[in-house]
C-alpha positions in Angstrom: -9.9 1.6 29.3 -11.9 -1.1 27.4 -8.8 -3.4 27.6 -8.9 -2.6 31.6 -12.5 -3.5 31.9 -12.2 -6.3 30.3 -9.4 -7.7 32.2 -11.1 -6.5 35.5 -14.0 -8.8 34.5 -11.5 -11.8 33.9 -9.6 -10.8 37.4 -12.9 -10.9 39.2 -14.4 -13.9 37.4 -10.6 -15.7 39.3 -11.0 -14.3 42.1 -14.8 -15.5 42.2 -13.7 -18.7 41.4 -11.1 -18.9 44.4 -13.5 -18.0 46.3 -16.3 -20.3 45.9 -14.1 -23.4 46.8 -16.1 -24.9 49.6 -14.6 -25.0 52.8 -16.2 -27.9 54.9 -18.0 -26.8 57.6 -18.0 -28.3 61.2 -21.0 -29.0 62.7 -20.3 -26.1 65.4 -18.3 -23.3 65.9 -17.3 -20.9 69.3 -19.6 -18.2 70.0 -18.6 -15.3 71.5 -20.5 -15.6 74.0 -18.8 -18.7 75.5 -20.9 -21.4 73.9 -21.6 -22.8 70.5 -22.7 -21.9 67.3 -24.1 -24.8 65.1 -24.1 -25.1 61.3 -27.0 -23.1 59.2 -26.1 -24.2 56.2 -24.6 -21.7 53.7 -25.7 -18.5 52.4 -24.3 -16.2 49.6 -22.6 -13.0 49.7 -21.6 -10.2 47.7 -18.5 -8.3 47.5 -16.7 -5.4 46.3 -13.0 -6.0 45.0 -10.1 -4.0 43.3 -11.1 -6.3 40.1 -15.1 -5.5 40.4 -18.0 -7.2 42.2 -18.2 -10.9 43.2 -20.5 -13.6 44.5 -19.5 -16.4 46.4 -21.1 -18.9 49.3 -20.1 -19.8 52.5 -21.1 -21.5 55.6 -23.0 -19.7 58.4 -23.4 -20.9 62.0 -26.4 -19.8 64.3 -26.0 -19.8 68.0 -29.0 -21.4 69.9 -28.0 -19.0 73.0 -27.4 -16.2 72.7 -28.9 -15.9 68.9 -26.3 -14.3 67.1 -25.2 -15.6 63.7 -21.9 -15.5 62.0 -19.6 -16.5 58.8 -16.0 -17.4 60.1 -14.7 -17.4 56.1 -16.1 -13.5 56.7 -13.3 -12.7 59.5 -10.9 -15.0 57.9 -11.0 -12.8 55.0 -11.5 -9.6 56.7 -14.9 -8.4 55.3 -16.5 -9.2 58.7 -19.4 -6.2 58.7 -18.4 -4.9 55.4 -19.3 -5.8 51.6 -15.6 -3.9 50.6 -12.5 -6.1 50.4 -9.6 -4.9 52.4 -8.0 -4.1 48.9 -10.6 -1.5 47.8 -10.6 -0.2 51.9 -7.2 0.3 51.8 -7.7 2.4 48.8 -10.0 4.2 50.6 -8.3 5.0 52.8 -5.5 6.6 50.8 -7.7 8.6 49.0 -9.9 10.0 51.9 -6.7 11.3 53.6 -5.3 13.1 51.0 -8.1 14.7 49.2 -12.2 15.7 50.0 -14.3 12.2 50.2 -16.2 13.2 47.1 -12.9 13.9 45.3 -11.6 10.6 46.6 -14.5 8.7 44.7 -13.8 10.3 41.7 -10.7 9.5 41.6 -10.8 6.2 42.3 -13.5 5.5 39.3 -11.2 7.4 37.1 -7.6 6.1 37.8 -8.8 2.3 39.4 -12.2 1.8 37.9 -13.4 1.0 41.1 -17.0 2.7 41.8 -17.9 3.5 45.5 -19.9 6.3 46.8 -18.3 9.3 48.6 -20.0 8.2 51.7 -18.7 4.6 51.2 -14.9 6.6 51.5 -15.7 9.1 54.2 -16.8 6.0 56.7 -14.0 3.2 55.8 -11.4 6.3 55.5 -12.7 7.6 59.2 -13.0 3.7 60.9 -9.0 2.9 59.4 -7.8 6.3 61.2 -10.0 5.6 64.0 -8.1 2.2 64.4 -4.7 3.6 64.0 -5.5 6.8 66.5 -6.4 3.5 68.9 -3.3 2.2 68.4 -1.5 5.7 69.2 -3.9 5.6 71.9 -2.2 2.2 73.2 1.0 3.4 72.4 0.7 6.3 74.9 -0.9 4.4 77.7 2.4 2.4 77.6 5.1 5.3 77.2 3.0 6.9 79.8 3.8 3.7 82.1 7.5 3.8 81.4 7.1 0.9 79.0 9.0 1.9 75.9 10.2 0.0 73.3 13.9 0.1 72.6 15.2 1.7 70.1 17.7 0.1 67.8 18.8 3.3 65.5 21.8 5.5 65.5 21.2 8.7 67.8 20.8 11.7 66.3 23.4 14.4 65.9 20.6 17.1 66.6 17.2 16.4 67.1 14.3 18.5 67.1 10.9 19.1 68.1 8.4 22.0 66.8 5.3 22.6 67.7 2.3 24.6 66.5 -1.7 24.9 66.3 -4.1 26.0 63.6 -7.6 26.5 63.3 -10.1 23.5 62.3 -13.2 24.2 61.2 -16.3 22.1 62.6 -19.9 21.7 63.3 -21.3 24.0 65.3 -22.2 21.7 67.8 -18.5 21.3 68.7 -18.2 24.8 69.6 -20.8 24.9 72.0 -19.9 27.6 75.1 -16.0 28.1 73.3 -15.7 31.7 73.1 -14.2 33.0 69.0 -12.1 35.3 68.7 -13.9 38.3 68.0 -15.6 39.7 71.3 -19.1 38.6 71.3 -19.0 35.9 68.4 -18.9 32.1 69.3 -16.1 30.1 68.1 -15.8 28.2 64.7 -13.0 26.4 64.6 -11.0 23.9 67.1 -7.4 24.2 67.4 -5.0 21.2 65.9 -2.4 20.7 67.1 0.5 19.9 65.2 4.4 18.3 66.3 6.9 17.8 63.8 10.5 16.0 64.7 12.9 15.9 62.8 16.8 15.5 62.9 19.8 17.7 61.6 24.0 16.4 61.1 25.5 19.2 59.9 25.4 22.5 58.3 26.0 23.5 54.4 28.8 25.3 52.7 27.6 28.5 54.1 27.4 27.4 58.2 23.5 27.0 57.7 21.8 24.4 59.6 20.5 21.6 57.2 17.4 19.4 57.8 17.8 15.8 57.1 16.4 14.8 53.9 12.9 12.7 54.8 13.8 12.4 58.5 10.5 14.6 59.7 7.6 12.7 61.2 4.5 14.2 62.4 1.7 14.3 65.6 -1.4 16.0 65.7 -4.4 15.9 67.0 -7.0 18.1 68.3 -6.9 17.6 72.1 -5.9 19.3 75.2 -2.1 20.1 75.3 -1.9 17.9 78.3 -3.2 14.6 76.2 -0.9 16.5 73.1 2.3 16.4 75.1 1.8 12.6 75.9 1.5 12.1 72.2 4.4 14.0 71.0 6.3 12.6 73.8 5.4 9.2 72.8 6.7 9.9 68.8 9.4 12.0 70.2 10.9 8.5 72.1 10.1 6.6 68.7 11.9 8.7 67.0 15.0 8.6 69.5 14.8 11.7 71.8 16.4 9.9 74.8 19.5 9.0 72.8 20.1 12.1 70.5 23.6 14.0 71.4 21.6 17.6 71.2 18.1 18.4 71.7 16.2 21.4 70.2 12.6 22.4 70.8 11.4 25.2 68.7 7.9 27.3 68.8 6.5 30.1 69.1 5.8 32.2 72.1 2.3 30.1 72.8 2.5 29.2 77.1 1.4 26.0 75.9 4.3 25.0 74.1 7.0 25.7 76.5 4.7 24.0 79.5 4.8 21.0 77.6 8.4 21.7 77.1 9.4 21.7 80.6 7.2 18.7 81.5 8.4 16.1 78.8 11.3 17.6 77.1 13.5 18.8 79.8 17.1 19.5 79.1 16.6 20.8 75.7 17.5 24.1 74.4 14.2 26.2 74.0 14.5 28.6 70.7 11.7 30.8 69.9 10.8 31.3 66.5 13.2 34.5 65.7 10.5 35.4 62.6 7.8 35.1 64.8 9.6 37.3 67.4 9.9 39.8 64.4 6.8 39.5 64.1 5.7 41.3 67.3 7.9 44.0 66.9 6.4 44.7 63.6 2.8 45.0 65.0 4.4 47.0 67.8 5.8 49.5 65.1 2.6 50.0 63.3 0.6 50.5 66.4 3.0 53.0 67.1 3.6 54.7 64.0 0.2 54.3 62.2 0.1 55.3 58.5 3.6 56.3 58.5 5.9 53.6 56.9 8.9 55.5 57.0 8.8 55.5 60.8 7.7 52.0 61.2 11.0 51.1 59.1 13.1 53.0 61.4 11.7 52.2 64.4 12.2 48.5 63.5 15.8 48.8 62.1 17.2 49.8 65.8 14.7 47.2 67.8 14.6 44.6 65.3 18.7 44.6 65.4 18.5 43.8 69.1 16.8 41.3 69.1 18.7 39.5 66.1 22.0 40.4 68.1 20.2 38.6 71.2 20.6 42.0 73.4 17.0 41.3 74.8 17.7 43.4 78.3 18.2 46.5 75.8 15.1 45.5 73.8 12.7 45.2 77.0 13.9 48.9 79.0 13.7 50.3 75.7 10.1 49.1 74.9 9.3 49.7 78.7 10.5 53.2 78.4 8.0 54.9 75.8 5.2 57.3 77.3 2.0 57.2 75.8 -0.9 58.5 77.0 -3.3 55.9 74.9 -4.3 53.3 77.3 -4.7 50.6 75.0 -1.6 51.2 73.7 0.6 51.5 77.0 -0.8 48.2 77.7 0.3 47.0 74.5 3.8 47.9 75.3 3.5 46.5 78.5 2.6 43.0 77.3 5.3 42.9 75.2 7.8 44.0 76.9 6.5 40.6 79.2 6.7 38.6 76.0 10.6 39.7 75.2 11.2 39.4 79.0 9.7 36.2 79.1 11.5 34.4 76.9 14.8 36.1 76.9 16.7 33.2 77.4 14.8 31.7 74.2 16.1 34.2 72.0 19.9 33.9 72.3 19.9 34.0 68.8 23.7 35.0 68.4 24.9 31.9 70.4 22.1 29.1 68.3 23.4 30.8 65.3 26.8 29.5 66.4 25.8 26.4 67.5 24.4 25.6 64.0 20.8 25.6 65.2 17.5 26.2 63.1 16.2 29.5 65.0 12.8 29.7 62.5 9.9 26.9 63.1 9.3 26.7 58.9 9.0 23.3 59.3 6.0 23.3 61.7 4.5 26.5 59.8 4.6 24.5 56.3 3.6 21.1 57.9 0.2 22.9 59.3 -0.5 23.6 56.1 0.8 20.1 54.5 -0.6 18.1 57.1 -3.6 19.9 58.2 -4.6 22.6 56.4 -4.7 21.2 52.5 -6.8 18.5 53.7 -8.7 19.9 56.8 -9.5 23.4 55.9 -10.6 23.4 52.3 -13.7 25.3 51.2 -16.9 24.3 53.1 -15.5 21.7 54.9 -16.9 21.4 58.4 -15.9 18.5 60.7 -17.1 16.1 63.6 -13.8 16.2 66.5 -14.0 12.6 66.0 -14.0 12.8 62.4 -10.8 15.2 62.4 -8.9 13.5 64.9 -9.4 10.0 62.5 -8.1 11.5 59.5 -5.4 13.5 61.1 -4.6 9.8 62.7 -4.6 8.1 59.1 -2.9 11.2 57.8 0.3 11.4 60.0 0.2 7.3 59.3 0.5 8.0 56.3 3.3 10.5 56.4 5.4 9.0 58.7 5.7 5.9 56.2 3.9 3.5 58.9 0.8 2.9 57.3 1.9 -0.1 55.3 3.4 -1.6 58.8 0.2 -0.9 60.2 -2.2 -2.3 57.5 0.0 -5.9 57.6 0.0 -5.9 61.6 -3.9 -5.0 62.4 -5.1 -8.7 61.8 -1.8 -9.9 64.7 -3.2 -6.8 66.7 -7.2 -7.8 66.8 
């Protein structure tokens, strides 16, 4: 650690050096406010690099106009309104998206020697996502204008889509008039929500669908599902969707998903979540055999084989067809009876087995906890929409392997 010091000191005593090579100023410079800025002479600044702090000069223009003052060396080496070097900001960055801000700090003192406040992290880790959710934000204006890039890739065997939401928690001002979901108790959390695609080229030994090693890239966000479809639209075509041989979107039974569905992914086989389908059958057995496990087994063995054998006709008259004189129950039945109906055409589960089709959404379950929930939901964490939505951004930048692409391209960009 001493040896690292040490050479830190020497790395920053260079780099001060580099620095402090005069450039020669003009005598003006272009405002931005259409006019000229004339030479003030120069004036020193500090810095905070990967090798430590540094102190260096440069020349400063003051414009007579409109009376704003500026250092082009600043821009030219990207520490325009900050005193962190784009080295330590990306660093930043990387940290604040994978653990707590505080954490991040920590970390960066311990494994970079690099000392900057938790604070210093949360803001440059929330402006980077905020500049990449802009450029997603660009991105979707154009696919929403039909002006798509072309892709160059091979097209898929199968590709997928999944989508999901979970529970953010934030301030309560961002809750304001949202009803929770206990009758009478306002809300706590937001929804995020999460799209994972991924692609598929064959099945194993055994006739199981297999996922393609490294080929899932995420989109979240929180944001109406209206805004959330045009985003997962967007990485969908990115990703290939309007090329692949066989398209798959998977969920569970949330209207949302298979709205958005219809609208942007039409023509692709809809599969709902078998396990989450089991799901609701298991809650219907308990409500109807309280207490008694025996019975609850049972009852499931004959109804949940329906459903995996895709006879969902048999599944609804039979849930339709048992009397109970507890209202709340009846109605129970009732609504999922709708649910099975529903989506009956969703849960061909026989026929996606033999196509060699995923019929389980694990990969949007675990990436809500991956992608969201590990960094999002950690003990008394409590987030700004704008602060969540920037590190979900920088986070799914990350993950999708684009964040080196976009930390080389944002100076071409601006």
């Amino acid at each position: 650690m001493a040896v690292r010091a040490a050479m830190h000191r020497a790395g920053a005593a260079l780099v001060e050096g580099l620095l402090a090579m005069r450039e020669s100023p003009s005598p003006s410079f272009p405002c931005a406010c259409g006019k000229r800025a004339r030479f003030h002479g120069r004036r020193p600044r500090k810095l905070h690099t990967a090798l430590g702090e540094v102190s260096f000069e440069r020349a400063y223009y003051h414009c007579p106009d409109c009376g704003h003052g500026q250092s082009p060396r600043d821009a030219e080496l990207d520490v325009a309104g900050t005193d962190f070097s784009p080295g330590v900001r990306r660093m930043m960055a990387a940290v604040g998206s994978e653990t707590s801000f505080e954490r991040g700090s920590e970390q960066l003192e311990l494994l970079a020697g690099v000392a900057v406040a938790a604070k210093a992290v949360e803001r440059h880790a929330e402006a980077i996502g905020a500049a990449i959710a802009e450029r997603e934000r660009e991105e979707i204006r154009r696919a929403k204008q039909l002006e798509l890039p072309e892709i160059l890739s091979p097209a898929a065997e199968i590709l997928y889509i999944e989508m999901d939401g979970t529970g953010v928690p934030v301030a309560r001002r961002e809750t304001a008039g949202r009803k929770g979901k206990t009758e009478g108790e306002a809300a706590r959390t937001r929804e995020a929500k999460l799209g994972c695609v991924f692609t598929q080229s064959g099945v194993d030994r055994k006739g199981r669908p297999r996922r393609d090693e490294g080929s899932t890239s995420y989109a979240a966000a929180i944001e109406s599902a209206e805004d959330f479809g045009a985003r997962l639209y967007t990485e969908a075509w990115r990703r290939g969707w309007d090329r692949a041989k066989r398209k798959v979107v998977l969920g569970d039974g949330a209207v949302w998903i298979w709205n958005l569905a219809r609208e942007h992914f039409p023509g692709a086989i809809q599969i709902v979540d078998l396990f989450h389908a089991r799901q609701h059958l298991w809650d219907l057995a308990r409500s109807l055999h309280p207490n008694e496990e025996a019975q609850q087994k049972r009852w499931m063995a004959i109804h949940q084989q329906l459903l995996d054998d895709g006879k969902l006709k048999k599944l609804t008259v039979s849930l339709r067809s048992i009397q109970t004189s507890n209202q709340e129950l009846a109605e129970k039945l009732r609504t999922e009876a709708d649910y099975f109906h529903r989506n009956a055409l969703r849960m061909r589960y026989p026929k996606f087995r033999g196509l060699g089709l995923f019929v389980g959404s694990g990969v949007v379950e675990a990436g809500c906890k991956t992608v969201i929930g590990c960094r999002l939901k950690q003990s008394g964490m409590f987030w700004s929409t704008k602060g969540a939505n920037s590190i979900l951004a920088l986070r799914c930048c990350r993950l999708n392997r684009r964040f080196e692409d976009f930390w080389a391209s944002r100076g071409k960009a601006a």
